[in-house]
C-alpha positions in Angstrom: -134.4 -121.8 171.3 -135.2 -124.6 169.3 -138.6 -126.8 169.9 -139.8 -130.3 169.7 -143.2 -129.5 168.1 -145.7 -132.8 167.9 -148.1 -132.0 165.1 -151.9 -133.7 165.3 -154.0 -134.4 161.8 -155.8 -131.4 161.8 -152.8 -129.2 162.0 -151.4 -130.8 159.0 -154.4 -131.5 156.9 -154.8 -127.3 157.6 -151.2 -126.6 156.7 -151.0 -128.5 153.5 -154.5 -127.6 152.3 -154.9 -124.1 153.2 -153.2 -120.6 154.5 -153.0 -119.6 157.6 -151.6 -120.8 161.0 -151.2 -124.5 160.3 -149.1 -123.2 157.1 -146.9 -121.2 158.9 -145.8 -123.5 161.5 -145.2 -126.3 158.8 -142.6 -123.3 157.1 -141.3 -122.4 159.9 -137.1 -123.9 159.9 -136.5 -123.4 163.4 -138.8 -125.8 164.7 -138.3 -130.0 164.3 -141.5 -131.3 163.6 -142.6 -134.7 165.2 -145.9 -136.6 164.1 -146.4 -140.2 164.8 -147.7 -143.4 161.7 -151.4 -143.6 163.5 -151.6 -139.6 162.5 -149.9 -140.3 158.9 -152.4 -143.3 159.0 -154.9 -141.1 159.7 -154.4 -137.9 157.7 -153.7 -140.4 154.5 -157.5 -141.6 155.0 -158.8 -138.3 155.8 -157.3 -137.2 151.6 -158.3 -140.0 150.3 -161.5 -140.1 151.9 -162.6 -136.0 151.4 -160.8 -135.3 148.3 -162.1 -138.5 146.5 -165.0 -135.7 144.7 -162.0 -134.5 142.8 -160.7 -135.0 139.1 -158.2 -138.0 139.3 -155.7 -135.7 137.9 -156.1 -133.0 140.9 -156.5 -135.9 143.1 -152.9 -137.4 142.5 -151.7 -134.0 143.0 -153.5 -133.3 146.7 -151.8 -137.0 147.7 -148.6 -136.0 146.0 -148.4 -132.6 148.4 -149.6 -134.4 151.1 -146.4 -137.0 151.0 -144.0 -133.8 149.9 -145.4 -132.4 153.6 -144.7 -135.1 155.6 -140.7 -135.4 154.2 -140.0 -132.4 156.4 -141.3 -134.3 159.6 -139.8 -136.6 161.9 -142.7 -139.5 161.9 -142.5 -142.5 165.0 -143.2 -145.5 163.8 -146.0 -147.3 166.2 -143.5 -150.3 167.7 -141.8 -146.9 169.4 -144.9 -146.1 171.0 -147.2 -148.8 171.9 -145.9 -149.1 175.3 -147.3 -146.1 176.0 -151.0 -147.2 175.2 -151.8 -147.9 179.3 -150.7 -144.8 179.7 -152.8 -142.8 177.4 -156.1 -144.5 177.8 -155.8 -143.4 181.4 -155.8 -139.9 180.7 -158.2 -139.5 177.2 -161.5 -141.7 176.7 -161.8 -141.1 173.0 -160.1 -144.4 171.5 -158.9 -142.5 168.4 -157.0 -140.5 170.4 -155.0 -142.7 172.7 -152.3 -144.0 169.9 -151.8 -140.2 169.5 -151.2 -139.3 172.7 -149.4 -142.6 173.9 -147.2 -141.8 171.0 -147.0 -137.5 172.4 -146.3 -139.2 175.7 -143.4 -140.9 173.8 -141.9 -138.1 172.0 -141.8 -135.7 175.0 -142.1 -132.7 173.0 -142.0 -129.2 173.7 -145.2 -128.4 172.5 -148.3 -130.4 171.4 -150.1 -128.4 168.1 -153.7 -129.7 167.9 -157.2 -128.4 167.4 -158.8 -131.3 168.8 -160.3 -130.4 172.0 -160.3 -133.8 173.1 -156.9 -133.3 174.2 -157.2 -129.9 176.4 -158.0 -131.0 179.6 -156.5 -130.3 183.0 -155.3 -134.1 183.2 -153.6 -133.9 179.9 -151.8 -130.3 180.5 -150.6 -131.4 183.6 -148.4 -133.9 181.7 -148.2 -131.8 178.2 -147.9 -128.6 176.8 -150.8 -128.6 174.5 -151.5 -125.8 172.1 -153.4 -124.2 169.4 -151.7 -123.5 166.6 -152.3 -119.8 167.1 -151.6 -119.7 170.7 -148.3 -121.0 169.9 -147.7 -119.0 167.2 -148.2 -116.0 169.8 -145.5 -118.4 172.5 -142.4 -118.5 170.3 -142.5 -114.5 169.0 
């Protein structure tokens, strides 16, 4: 079976940065990877903003791979998913999180890969199949 996999920040800013999990799932060809532009947005700022101690040369090449990463994923631009805001802030408090979700709630996918536990409650599950990268890693063998 194929899956709809909607990827959050920290489970790309893992998988382009360092081995493990995060890595595999962005390899993985049997998956179609969904993010939305507030986590591009955000994962942009978070290079910029923690890799700014490096040499300029090294630098350019961590923003270079981290725009080589996101070619391979579907991205939904925010006008797809701003009706959905409502809809989100009912079900998460933390205001970072609710373009996320409202745009998760848009893409309907089969699985939601996050480490942010923001997003693993009951209310949120009920409507979303959230996961850990490892826990889904475990799902899909």
């Amino acid at each position: 079976m194929r899956y709809k996999v909607f990827v959050d920040t920290n489970i790309l800013l893992s998988g382009i940065f360092f081995d493990g999990n995060e890595a595999r799932i962005l390899d993985l060809v049997e998956i179609d990877l969904v993010t939305s532009e507030d986590v591009v947005d955000e994962l942009r700022g978070i290079v910029k903003k923690k890799l700014k101690y490096l040499k300029e040369r090294t630098f350019e090449i961590a923003l270079a791979e981290t725009e080589k990463a996101l070619t391979d994923i579907s991205i939904i631009p925010r006008s797809k998913y701003n009706h959905k805001l409502k809809d989100a802030s009912s079900l998460i408090t933390h205001k970072k999180d609710i373009p996320i979700l409202a745009a998760v709630l848009y893409a309907k996918p089969d699985y939601f890969l996050t480490g942010d536990s923001h997003f693993f409650t009951d209310k949120i599950k009920s409507i979303v199949n959230v996961s850990t990268a490892k826990d889904f890693l475990t799902k899909i063998k």
